[in-house]
N, C-alpha and C positions, 0 to 999 in steps of 0.2 A: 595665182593663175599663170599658166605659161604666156611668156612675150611672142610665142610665135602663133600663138592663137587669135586668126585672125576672123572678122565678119564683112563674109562677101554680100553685098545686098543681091537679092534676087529681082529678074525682071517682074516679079509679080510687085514689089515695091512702085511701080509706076498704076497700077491699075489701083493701091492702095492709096495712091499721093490724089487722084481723083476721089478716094468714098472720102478723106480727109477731108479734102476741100467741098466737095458736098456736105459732109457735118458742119463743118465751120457756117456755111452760108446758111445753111438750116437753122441755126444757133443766131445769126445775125438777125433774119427775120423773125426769126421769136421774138429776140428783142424789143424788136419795132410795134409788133403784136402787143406783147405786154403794156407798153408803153403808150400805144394807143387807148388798151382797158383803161388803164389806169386814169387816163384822160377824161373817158368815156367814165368811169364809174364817180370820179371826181364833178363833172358837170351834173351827172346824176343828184347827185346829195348834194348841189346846191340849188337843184332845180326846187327841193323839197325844205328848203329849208326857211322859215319866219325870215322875215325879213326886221333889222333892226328896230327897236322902237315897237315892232306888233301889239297887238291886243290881244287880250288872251283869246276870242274868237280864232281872231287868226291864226296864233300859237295851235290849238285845239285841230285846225282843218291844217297846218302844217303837220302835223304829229301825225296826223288818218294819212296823208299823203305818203309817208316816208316809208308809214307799215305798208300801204299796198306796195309801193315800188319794189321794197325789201321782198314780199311774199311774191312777187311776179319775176325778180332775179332767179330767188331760189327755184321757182316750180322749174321752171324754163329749163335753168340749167345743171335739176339736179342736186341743188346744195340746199345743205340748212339756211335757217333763218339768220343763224347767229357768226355764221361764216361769212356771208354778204352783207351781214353791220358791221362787220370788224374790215373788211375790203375796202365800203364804203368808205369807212372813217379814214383809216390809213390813205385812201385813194387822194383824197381831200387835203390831209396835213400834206402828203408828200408836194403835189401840184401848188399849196400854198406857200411852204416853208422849204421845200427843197426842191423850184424850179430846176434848176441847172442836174440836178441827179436825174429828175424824168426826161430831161434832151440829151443828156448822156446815152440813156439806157436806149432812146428812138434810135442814136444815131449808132449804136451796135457795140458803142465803147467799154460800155459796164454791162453785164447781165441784172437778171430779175435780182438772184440771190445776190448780189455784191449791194444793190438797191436796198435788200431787207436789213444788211448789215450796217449800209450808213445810216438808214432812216432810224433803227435802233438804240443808234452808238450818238448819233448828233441828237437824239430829241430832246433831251435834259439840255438844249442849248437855247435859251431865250432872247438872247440879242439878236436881231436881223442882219447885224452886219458882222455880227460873231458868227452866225450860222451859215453865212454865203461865205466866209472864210474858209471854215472848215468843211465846208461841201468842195470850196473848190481842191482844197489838200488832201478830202478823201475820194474822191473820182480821179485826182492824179496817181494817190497811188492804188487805187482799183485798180487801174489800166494794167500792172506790172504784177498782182500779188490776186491770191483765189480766197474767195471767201473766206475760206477757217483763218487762212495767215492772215487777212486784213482787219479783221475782227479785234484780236489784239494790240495792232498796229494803230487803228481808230481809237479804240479805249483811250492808249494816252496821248493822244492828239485832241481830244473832245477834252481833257483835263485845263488846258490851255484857254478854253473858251467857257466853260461852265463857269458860274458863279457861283455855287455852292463849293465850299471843300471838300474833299473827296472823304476827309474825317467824320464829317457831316452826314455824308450822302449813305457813307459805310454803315455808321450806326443806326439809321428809319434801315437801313439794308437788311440787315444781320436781323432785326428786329421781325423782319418774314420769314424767316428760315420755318421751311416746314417737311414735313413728309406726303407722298401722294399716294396713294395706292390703285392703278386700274389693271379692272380685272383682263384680263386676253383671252382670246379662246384655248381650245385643247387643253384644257387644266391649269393656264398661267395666269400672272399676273405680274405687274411692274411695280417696281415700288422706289419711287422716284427722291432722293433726299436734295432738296435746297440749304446749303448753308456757305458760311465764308469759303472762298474761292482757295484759298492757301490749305485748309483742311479737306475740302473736296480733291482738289491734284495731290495729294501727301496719302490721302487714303488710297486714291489710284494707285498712286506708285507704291503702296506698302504689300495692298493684294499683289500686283506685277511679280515684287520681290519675291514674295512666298510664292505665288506660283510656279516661277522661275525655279525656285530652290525643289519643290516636288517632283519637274520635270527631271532636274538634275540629279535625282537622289532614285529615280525610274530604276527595277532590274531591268536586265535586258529581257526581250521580245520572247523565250525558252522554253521547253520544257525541260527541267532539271530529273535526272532519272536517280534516285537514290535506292542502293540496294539494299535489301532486309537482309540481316547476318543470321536471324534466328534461322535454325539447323533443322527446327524439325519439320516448317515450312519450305525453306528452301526456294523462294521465288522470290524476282523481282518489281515491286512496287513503284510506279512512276505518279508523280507527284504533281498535280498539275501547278503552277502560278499563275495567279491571276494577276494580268498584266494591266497597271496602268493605262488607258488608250483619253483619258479626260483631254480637250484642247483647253487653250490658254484662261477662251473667254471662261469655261467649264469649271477651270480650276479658282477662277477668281470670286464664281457667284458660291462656288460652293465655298471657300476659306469664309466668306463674307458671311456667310449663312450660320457657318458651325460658330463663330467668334460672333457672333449678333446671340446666339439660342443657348447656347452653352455657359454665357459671362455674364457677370450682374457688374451693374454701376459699380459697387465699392471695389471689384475685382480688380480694375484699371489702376494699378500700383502705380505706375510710371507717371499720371499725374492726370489731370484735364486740360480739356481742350489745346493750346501750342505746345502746352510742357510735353504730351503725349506724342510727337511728333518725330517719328525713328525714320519716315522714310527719308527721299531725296526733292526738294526742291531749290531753285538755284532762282536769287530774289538780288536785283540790282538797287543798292540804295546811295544814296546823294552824299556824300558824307556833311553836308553843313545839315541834310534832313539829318542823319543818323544821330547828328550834334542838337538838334534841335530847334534848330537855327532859320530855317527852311522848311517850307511845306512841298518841295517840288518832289513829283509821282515818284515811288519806289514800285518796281516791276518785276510780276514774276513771270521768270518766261513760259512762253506759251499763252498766258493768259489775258499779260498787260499790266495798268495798276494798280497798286493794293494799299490800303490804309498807310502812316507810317508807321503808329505805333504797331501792329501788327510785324513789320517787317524790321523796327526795333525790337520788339521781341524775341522775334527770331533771331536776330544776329546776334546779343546777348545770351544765347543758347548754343551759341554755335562755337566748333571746336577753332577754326580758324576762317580768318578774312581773305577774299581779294581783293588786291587794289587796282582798281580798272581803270588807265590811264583812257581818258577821250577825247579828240577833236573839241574844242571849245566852241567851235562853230556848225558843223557839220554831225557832234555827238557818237562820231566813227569809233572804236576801241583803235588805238596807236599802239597800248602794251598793258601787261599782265606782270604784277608782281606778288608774291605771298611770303610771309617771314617765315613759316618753315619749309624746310626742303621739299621741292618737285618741280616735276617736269614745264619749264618753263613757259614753252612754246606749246606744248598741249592745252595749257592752262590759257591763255589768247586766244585759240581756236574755238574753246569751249566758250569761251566769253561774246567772240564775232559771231558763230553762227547759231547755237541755241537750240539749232537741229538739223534735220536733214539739208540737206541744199539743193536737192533736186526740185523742183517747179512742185511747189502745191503740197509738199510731205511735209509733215511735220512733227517725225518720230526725234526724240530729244536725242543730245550728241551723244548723251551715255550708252543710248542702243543703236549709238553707230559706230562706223569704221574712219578712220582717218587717212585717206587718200590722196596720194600723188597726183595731179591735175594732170601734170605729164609725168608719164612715166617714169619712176627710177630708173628700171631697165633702160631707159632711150636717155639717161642724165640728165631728170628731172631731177630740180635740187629739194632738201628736204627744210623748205624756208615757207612762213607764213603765206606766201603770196603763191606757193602750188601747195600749197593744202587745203583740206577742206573735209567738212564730214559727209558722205551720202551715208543713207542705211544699207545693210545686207542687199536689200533688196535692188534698190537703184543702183550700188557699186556695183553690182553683177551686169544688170542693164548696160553699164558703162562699160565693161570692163570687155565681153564678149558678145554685145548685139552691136546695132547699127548706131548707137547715140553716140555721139561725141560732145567733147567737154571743155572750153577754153576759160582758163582763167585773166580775163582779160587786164584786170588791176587787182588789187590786193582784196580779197573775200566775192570779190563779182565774178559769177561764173555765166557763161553764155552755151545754153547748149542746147543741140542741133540733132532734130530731129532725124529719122530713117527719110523722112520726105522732104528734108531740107527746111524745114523751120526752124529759126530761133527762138529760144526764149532764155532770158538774161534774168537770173534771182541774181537780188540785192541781200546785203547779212541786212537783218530788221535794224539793229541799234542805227547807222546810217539814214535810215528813212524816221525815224520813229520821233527824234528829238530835234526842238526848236530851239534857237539861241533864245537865253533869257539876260536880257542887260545888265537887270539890276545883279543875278546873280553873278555873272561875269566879274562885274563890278567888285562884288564884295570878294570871290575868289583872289580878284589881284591886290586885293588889298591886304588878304590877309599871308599873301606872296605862297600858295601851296604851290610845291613844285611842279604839280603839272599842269600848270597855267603857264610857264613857262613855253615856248613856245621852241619845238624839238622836231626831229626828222622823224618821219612816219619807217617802222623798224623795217630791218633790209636796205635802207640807203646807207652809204659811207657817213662814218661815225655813228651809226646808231647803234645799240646794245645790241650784240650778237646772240641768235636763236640757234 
């Protein structure tokens, strides 16, 4: 992009900065609204519900009550029977077990869906004072981070408080994996596959690459005219090509289709289930887990935690390591090392942000671009602390609309709406991980060097990028 391209805001930005702040406030009192339902439908089902101790009489005329109520929600408002038992129920754990998330949500702090994500992500948490814990750590970072990003950030923060191992919890997991099939209109149908979370992102990203590679491999847009030499016709023949126009999602359900209809089981040479695994995913593991030593979360990004041995597998498969130097307290990446050659400093950035960095994106770093916070042109330096990945999409956003981008400390960026808003993304590893003592503990004892306690990189004396 040229440096003298600049973006003048228009005075229609002022009559825009009003419908914004109308949305916003629209948004708050939803909040309030849901929050009140939820209150409302919570008092409901326990209006109806036996009271401890009952008699089976009682039980019997509790049971008739719950069905009318249920059958008078739905007429009224339209919904099934089975949509307003499932309300109910959710309406009731949330006000019982997660007070503090429904006066969150009244007070406009978190939305409905940031509510759906904690109540999901904390419910396997059975302690009272493990779960007011972690409710208070996930409406903190609600406040800062959108649904899809908090999702995985909750996963391993709820690791911390659950009682079950997560080796545990993987195996009854793994053991539901199923297919679903519903049907759609106009001749479609979904067909929905559950199974391990590392095979589900690896299939993603394997259709991605092959799509990818067909676009690339596209003639161009033509028609090519090829002349006939034969003599005693004498005329030229034009040849039409038919052009490629599939989009990405297109190209994905169809590679999915042909490689599902086309292959049988034994077909699959390259091995089952992780052995079979060509695409890209990028999996964080503890090195005392990797040893064995340690059960603490190994995470893959984007999704959160994943079994270990699963993610010992994987590494054992893999052509090489990196070694992610972190904050022993804070869990921040400090520095990026790998024993064969490359780009040092790319390889850190890949590590701190995991994906986009724009507010709410969450396209991985690989389908992004790597960006000067401040400009080269204006002598920004090319140092961890102005770099950063946005996608195509948002770099463009930055680069010639009205958004601007401050990188206020090393991976936090703050950035400022056409209408003067803020909003300041954190890199996830930052927020994600909790100091563990004991672990602490054993790392200093067993003196690995990055327990050692070093200048965060870009300070005098630190290993030059």
């Amino acid at each position: 992009m040229s440096a003298d391209l600049v973006f003048a805001p228009s005075p229609a930005f002022a009559a825009t900065g009003r419908l914004v702040d109308a949305f916003e406030a629209g948004r708050l009192s939803r909040a309030a609204a849901d929050a009140a339902e939820i209150q409302l439908l919570a008092d409901a089902a326990a209006a109806v519900t036996a009271p401890a101790g009952a008699s089976v009489e009682q039980l019997r005329r509790a049971e008739l009550s719950r069905r009318a109520l249920i059958s008078d929600f739905a007429t009224c408002t339209r919904t099934s029977e089975i949509t307003v038992t499932r309300l109910l129920t959710e309406a009731r754990d949330l006000c019982a077990r997660f007070p503090a998330v429904v006066d969150a949500l009244a007070a406009g702090t978190i939305s409905r869906p940031h509510v759906a994500v904690i109540h999901d992500t904390g419910h396997a948490i059975t302690d009272d004072d493990a779960r007011a814990a972690f409710a208070e750590l996930a409406i903190d970072r609600a406040t800062r981070l959108t649904p899809g990003r908090l999702a995985p950030v909750l996963r391993t923060i709820a690791e911390r408080f659950i009682e079950r191992t997560l080796d545990e919890r993987a195996d009854d997991a793994v053991a539901r994996r199923d297919i679903v099939i519903v049907d759609l209109p106009d001749n479609l149908a979904a067909l929905t596959v559950t199974n391990d979370a590392t095979l589900i992102h690896a299939i993603g990203d394997r259709l991605t690459a092959q799509a990818r590679s067909v676009i690339a491999a596209r003639e161009p847009a033509d028609t090519d005219t090829d002349t006939d030499t034969d003599t005693d016709t004498d005329t030229d023949t034009e040849v039409e090509v038919e052009v490629d126009t599939r989009t990405m999602d297109q190209l994905r359900v169809d590679i999915l289709t042909d490689t599902l209809l086309t292959a049988a089981p034994q077909d699959c040479v390259a091995g089952t289930g992780l052995a079979a695994i060509h695409a890209t995913v990028q999996i964080t593991v503890p090195v005392l887990t990797m040893t064995g030593t340690s059960t603490e979360p190994c995470l893959l990004a984007g999704y959160g935690p994943i079994d270990p041995d699963t993610a010992r597998s994987l590494a054992g498969a893999a052509s090489g390591w990196e070694h992610v130097m972190t904050s022993p307290v804070t869990g921040a990446v400090l520095a990026v090392d790998r024993y064969r050659p490359g780009p040092a400093l790319q390889r850190l950035l890949t590590a701190r942000d995991e994906h986009c960095r724009f507010p709410g994106c969450r396209r991985p770093t690989r389908r992004c671009d790597i960006d000067h916070t401040h400009p080269a042109a204006q002598g920004g330096p090319t140092r961890h602390d102005n770099l950063a990945h946005p996608c195509r999409h948002h770099h463009v956003l930055k680069t010639i609309d009205a958004w601007t981008v401050q990188q206020t400390s090393p991976g936090v960026l703050v950035w400022t709406s056409p209408t003067g808003r803020k909003h300041t993304d954190h890199p996830e590893p930052v927020v994600r991980f909790t100091p563990d003592e004991d672990l602490l503990t054993r790392r200093r004892i067993m003196q690995q060097p990055w327990t050692a306690t070093i200048d965060p990189p870009g300070t005098p004396d630190a290993p030059p990028f």
